[in-house]
KEGURO-677427 format. One record per residue (C-alpha): residue number from 1; y negated, x, z. Coordinates in Angstrom, 3 decimals, m for minus. Layout:
BEGIN
rolum seq=NUM&y=Y&x=X&z=Z
...
***
This chain:
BEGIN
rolum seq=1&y=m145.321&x=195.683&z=182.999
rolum seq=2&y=m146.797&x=195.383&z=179.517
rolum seq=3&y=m148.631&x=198.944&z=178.700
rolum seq=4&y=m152.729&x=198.764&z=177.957
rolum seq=5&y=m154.022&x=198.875&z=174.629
rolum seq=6&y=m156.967&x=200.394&z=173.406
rolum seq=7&y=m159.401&x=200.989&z=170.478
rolum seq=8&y=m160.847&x=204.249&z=169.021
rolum seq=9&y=m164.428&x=204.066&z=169.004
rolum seq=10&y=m167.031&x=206.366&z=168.023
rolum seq=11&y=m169.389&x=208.451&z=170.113
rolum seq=12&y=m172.100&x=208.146&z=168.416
rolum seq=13&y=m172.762&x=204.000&z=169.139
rolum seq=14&y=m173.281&x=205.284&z=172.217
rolum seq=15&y=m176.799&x=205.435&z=173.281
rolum seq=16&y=m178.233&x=207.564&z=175.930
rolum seq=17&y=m179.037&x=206.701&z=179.208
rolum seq=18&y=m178.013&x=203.160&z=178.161
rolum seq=19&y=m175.505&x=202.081&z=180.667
rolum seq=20&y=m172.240&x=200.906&z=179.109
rolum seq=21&y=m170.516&x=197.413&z=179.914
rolum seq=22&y=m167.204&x=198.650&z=179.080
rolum seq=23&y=m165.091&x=201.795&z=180.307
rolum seq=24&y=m164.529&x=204.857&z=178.284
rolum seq=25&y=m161.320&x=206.522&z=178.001
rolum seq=26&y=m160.301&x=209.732&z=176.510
rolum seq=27&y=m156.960&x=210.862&z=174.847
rolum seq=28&y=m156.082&x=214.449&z=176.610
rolum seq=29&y=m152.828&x=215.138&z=175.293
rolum seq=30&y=m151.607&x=212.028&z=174.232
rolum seq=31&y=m152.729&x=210.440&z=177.852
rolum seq=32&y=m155.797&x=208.122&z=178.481
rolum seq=33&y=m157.806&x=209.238&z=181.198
rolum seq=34&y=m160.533&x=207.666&z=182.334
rolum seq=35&y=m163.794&x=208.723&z=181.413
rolum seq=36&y=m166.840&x=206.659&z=181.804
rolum seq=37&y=m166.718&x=204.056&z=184.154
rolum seq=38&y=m168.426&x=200.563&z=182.956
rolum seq=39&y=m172.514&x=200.418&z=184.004
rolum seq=40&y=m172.505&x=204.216&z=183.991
rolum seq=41&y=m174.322&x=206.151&z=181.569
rolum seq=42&y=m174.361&x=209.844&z=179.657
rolum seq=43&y=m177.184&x=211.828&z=179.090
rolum seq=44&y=m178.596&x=212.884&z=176.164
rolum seq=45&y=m177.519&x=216.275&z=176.285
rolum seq=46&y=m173.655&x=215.355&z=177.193
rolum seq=47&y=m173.240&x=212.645&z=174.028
rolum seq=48&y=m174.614&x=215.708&z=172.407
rolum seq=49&y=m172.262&x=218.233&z=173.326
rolum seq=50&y=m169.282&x=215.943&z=173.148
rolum seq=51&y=m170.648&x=214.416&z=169.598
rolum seq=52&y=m170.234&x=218.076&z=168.149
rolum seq=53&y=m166.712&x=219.005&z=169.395
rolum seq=54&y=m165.212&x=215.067&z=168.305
rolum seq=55&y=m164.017&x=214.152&z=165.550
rolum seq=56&y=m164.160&x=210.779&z=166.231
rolum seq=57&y=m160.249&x=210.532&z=167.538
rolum seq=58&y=m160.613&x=211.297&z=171.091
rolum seq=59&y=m163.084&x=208.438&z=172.635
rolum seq=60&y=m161.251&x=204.626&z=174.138
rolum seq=61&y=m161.685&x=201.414&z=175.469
rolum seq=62&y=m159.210&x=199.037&z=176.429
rolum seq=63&y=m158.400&x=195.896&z=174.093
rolum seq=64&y=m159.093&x=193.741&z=176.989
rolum seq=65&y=m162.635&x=195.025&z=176.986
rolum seq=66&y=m163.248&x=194.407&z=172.975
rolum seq=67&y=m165.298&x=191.770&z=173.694
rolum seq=68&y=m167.694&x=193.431&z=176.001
rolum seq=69&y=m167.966&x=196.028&z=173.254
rolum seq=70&y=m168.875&x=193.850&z=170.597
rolum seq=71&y=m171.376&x=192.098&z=172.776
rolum seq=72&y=m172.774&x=195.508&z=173.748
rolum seq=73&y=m173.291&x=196.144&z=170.447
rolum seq=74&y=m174.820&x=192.921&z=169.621
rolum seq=75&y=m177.619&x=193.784&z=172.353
rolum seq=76&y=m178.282&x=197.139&z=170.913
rolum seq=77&y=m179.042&x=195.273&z=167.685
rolum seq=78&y=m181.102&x=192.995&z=168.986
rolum seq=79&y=m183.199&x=195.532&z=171.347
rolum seq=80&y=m186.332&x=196.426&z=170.790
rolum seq=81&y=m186.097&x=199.953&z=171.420
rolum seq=82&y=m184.543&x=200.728&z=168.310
rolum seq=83&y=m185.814&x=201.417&z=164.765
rolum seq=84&y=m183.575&x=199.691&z=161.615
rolum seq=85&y=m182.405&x=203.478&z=160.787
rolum seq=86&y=m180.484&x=203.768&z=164.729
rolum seq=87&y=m179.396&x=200.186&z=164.457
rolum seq=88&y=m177.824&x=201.059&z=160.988
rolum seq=89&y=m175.892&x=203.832&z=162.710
rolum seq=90&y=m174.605&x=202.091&z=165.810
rolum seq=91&y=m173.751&x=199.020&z=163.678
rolum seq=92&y=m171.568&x=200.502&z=160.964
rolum seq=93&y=m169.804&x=203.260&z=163.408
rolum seq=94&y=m168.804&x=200.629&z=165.586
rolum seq=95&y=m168.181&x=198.523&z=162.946
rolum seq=96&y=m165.465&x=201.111&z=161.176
rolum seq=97&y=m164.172&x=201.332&z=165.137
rolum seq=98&y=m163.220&x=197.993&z=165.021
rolum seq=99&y=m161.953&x=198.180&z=161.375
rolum seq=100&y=m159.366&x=200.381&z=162.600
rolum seq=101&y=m158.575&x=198.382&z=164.824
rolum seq=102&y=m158.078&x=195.620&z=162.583
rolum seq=103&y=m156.110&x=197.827&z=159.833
rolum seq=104&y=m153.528&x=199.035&z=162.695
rolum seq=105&y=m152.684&x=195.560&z=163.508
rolum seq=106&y=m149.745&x=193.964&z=161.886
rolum seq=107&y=m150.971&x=190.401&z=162.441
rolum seq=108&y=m152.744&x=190.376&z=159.273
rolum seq=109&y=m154.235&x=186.155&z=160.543
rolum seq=110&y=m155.269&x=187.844&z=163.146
rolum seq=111&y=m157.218&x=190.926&z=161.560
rolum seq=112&y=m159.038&x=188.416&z=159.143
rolum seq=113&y=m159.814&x=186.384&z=161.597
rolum seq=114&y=m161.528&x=188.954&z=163.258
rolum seq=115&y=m163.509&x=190.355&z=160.649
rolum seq=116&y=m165.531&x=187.405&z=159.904
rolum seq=117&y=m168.310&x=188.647&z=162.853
rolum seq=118&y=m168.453&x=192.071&z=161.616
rolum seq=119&y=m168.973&x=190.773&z=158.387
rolum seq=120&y=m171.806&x=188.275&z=160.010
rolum seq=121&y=m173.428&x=191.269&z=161.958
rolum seq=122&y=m174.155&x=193.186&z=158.478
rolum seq=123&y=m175.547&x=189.665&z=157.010
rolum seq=124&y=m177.638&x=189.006&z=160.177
rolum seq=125&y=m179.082&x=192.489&z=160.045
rolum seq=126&y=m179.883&x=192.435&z=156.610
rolum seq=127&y=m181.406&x=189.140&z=157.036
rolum seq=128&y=m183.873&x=190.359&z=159.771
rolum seq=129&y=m184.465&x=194.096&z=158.699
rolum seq=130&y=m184.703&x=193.758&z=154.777
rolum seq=131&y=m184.572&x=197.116&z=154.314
rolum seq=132&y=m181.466&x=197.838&z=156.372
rolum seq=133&y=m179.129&x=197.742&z=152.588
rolum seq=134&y=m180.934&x=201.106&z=151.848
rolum seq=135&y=m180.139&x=202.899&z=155.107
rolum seq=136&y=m176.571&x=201.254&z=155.658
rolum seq=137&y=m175.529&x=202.977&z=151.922
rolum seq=138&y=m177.089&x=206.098&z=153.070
rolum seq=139&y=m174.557&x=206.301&z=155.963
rolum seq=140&y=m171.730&x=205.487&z=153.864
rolum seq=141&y=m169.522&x=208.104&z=151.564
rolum seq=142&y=m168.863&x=210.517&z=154.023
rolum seq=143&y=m164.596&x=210.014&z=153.417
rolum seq=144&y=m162.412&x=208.029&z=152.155
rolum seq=145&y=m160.142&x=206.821&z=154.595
rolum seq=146&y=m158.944&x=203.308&z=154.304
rolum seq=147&y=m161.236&x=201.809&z=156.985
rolum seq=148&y=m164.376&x=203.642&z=155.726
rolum seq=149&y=m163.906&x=202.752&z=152.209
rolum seq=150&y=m162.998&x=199.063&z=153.103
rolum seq=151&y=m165.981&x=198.852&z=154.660
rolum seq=152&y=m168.007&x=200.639&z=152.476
rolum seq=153&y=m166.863&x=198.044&z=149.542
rolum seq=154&y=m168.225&x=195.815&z=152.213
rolum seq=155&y=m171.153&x=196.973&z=152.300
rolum seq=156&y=m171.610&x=197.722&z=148.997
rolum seq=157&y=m170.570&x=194.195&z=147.893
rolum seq=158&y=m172.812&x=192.421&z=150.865
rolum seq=159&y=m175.753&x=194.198&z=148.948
rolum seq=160&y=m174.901&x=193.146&z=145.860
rolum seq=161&y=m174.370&x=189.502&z=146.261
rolum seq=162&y=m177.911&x=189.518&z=148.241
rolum seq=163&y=m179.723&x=191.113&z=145.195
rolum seq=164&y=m177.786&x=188.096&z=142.766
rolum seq=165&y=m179.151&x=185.869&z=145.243
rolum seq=166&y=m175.962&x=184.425&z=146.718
rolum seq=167&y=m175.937&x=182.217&z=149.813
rolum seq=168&y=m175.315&x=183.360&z=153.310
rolum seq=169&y=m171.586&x=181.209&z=153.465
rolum seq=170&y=m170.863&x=182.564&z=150.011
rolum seq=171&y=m171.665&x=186.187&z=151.802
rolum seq=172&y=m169.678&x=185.847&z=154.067
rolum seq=173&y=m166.563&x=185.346&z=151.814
rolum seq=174&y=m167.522&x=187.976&z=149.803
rolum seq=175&y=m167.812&x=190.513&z=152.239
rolum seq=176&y=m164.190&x=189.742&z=154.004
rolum seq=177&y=m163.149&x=189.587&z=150.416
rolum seq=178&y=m164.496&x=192.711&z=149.696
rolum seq=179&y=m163.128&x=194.227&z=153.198
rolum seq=180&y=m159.422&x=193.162&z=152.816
rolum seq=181&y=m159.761&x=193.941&z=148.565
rolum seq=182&y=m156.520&x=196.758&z=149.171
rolum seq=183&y=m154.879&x=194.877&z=151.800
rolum seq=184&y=m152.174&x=195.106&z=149.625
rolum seq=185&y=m151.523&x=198.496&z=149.879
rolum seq=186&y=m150.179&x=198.029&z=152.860
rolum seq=187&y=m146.688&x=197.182&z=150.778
rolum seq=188&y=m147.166&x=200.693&z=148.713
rolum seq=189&y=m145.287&x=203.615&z=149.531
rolum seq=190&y=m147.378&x=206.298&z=152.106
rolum seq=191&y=m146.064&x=208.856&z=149.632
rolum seq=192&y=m147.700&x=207.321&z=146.879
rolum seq=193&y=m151.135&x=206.429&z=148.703
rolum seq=194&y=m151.313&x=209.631&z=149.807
rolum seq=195&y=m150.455&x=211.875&z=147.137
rolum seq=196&y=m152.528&x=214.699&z=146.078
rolum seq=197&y=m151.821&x=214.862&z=142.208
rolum seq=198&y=m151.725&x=211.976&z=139.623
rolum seq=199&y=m149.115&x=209.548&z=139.624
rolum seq=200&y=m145.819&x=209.502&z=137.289
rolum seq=201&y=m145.175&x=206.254&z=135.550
rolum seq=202&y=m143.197&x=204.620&z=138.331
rolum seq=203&y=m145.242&x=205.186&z=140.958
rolum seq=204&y=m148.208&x=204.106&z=139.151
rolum seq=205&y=m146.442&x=200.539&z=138.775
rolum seq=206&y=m146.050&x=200.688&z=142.583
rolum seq=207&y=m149.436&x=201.259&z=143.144
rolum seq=208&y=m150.650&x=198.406&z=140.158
rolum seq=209&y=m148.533&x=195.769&z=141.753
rolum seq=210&y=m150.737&x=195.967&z=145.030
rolum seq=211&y=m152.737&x=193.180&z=143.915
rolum seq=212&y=m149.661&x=190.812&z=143.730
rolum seq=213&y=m148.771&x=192.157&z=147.377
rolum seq=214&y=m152.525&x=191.496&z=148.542
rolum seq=215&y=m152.325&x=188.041&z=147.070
rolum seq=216&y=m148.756&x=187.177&z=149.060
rolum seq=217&y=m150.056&x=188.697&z=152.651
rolum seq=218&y=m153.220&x=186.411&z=152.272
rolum seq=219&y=m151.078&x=183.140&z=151.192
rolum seq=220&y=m150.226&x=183.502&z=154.336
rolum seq=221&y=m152.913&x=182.870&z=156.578
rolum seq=222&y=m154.381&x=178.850&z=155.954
rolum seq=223&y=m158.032&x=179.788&z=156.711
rolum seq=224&y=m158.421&x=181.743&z=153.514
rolum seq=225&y=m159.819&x=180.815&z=150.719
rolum seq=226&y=m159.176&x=180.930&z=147.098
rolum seq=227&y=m162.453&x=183.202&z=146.701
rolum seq=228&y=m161.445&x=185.755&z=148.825
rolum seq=229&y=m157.767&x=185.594&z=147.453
rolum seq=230&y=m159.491&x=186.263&z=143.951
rolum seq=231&y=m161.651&x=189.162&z=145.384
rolum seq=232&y=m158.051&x=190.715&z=146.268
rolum seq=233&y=m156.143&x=189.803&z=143.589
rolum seq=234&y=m158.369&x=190.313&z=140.340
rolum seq=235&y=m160.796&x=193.706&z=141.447
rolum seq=236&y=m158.696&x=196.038&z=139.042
rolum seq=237&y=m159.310&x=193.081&z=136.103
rolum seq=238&y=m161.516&x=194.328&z=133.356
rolum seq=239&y=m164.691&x=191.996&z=132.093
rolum seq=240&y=m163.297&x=193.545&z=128.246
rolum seq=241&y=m159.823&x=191.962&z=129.175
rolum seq=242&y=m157.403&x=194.738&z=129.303
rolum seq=243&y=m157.223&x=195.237&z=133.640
rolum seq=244&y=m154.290&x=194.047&z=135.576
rolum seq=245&y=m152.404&x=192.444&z=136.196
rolum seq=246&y=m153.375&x=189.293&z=134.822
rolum seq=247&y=m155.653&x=190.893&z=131.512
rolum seq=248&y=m158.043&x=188.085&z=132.020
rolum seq=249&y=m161.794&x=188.863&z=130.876
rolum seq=250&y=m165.334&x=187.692&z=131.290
rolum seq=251&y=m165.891&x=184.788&z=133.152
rolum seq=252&y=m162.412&x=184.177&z=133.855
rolum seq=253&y=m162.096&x=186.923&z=136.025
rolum seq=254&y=m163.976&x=185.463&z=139.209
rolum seq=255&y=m167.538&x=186.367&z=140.679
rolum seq=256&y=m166.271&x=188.069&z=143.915
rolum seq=257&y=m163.744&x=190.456&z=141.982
rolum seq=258&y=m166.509&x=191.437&z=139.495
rolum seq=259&y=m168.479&x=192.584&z=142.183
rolum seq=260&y=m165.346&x=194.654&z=144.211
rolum seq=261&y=m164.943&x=195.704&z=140.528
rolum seq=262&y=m168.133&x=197.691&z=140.522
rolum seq=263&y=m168.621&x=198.506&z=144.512
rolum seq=264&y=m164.822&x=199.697&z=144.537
rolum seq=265&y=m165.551&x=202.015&z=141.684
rolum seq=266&y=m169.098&x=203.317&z=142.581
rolum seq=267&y=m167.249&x=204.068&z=146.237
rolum seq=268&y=m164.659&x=205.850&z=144.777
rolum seq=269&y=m166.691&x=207.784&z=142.609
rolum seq=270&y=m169.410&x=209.232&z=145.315
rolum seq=271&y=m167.290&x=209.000&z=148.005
rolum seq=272&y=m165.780&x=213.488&z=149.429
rolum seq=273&y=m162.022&x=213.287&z=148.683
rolum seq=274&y=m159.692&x=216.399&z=148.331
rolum seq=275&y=m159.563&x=216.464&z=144.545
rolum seq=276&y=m162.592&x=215.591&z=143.242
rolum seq=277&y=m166.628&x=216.101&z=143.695
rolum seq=278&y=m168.637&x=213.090&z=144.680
rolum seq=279&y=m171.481&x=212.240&z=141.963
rolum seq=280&y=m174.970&x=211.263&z=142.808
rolum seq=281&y=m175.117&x=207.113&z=143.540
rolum seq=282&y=m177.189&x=207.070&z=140.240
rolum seq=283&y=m175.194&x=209.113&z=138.254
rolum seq=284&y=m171.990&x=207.483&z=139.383
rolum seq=285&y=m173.100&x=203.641&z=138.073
rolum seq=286&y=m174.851&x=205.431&z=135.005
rolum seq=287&y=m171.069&x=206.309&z=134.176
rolum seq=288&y=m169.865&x=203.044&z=134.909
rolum seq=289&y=m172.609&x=201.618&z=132.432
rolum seq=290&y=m172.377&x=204.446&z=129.927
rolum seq=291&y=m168.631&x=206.145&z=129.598
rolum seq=292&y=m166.588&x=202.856&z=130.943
rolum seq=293&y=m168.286&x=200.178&z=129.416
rolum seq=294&y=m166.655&x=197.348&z=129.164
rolum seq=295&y=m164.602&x=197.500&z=132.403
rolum seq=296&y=m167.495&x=195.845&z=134.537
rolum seq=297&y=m169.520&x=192.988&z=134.201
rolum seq=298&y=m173.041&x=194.172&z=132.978
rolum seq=299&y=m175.434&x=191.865&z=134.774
rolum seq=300&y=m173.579&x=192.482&z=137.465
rolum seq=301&y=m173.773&x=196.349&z=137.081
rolum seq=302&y=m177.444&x=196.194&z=136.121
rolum seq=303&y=m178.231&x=194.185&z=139.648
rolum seq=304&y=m176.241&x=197.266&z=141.278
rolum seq=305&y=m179.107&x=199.724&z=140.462
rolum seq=306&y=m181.995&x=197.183&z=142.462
rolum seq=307&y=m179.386&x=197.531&z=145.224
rolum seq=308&y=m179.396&x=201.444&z=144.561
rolum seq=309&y=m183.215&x=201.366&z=144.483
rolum seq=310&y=m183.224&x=200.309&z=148.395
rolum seq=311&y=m181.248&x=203.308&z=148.696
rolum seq=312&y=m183.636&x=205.623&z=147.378
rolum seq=313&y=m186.620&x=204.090&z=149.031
rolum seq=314&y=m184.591&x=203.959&z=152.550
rolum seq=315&y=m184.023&x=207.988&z=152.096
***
């Protein structure tokens, strides 16, 4: 008998007294027990309680229920009850829940295949609540594990291409593009992803060469396309011409990796990690523009602070 799987998600998607259509487990010890049964709901003051002592490891639902999840989710964005601020929250928790998800799974077809409606959730929202952008970055740069910060770039890059005025098909390529940028450090040594300190001089060609290993895992899947290949393959380029691992410049280097260029970068730099302090969103671009110039395009960077500016007016 084949064992269940499940998903991690987070508490905080759910809302209270809003009756679930999926069960909840949770991991005691390593076993699932079952929690929440589907059409039940919590109250207020149990989320509460059990939102301050997770961590956001312990809640489950089974794979097979995935799709009542998602379409759970889908209600709560289109309910009524909500303001754009909640829906931001439920959509991009849930959203990194299912990024895990995706990340864990060794079918990489599969996990891009599956990203495409997360990425059309974020364009649908944006679409109907203009002012979403603003409070989606204000949720983000909490950490920077590998699902977050995929998803941040996401974000990031979703927000960009809207202020350059990019289509919604072209958004949707850059934003799985933008989500899978680093799927090629899934070929780089844990010890090197993970390391503390810098990097001697062979482990930093390990870690440069994760482009090249992006670009073979998505030759592999037929649905992709060159666009979103390029968004993987050239985002550590440099618009002055001396990135890797091609050293291409300027317009050579294409659109989508310009822009994972800049929202990879700004991530990084105001995103907690354990060696370094994040920097204000303004101050981290003003650095990009002032003390790395000519690593990123500059009209591209200069549309980044209108996208910053929804920020600031969402706070």
């Amino acid at each position: 008998m084949q064992q269940e799987a499940y998903f991690r998600i987070r508490l905080s998607t759910i809302r209270p007294s809003r009756a679930t259509s999926f069960d909840i487990y949770i991991n005691i010890n390593g076993q699932m027990v079952h929690y929440l049964k589907a059409g039940d709901k919590l109250s207020e003051l149990k989320i509460e309680a059990l939102h301050n002592k997770d961590t956001g490891n312990s809640f489950f639902v089974m794979t097979s229920q995935k799709e009542a999840y998602r379409d759970w989710v889908k209600e709560e964005m289109n309910s009524d009850d909500l303001n754009p601020f909640e829906k931001s929250k439920i959509l991009r928790e849930s959203s990194v829940a299912l990024m895990e998800d995706l990340f864990e799974n060794p079918d990489v077809n599969t996990a891009l295949d599956e990203s495409r409606p997360i990425i059309q959730n974020f364009i649908d929202f944006m679409e109907s609540a203009p002012e979403a952008m603003g409070y989606m970055i204000s949720l983000s740069g909490h950490d920077f594990y590998t699902y977050n910060h995929s998803l941040d770039v996401s974000i990031y890059s979703l927000g960009l291409g809207s202020a350059l005025s990019f289509n919604k098909a072209d958004l949707e390529e850059l934003g799985v593009g933008a989500l899978f940028h680093d799927i090629g450090k899934r070929n780089v040594s844990l010890d090197i992803l993970c390391k503390k300190g810098g990097l001697d001089d062979a482990e930093w060609e390990q870690m440069k060469r994760h482009p090249q290993y992006g670009l073979m895992i998505l030759n592999q899947n037929p649905n992709i396309s060159d666009a979103i290949k390029a968004a993987c393959f050239e985002h550590h380029e440099s618009f002055s011409g001396n990135g890797y691992p091609q050293a291409i410049s300027g317009q050579e280097i294409h659109p989508f990796a310009r822009i994972v260029a800049i929202t990879d970068t700004y991530d990084a730099m105001t995103t907690q990690r354990s060696y370094n302090v994040p920097l204000k969103p303004f101050d981290a671009v003003t650095m990009m523009k002032e003390k790395l110039a000519g690593r990123y395009d500059p009209d591209f960077l200069k549309a980044m602070y209108s996208v910053l500016f929804k920020l600031k007016n969402a706070a």
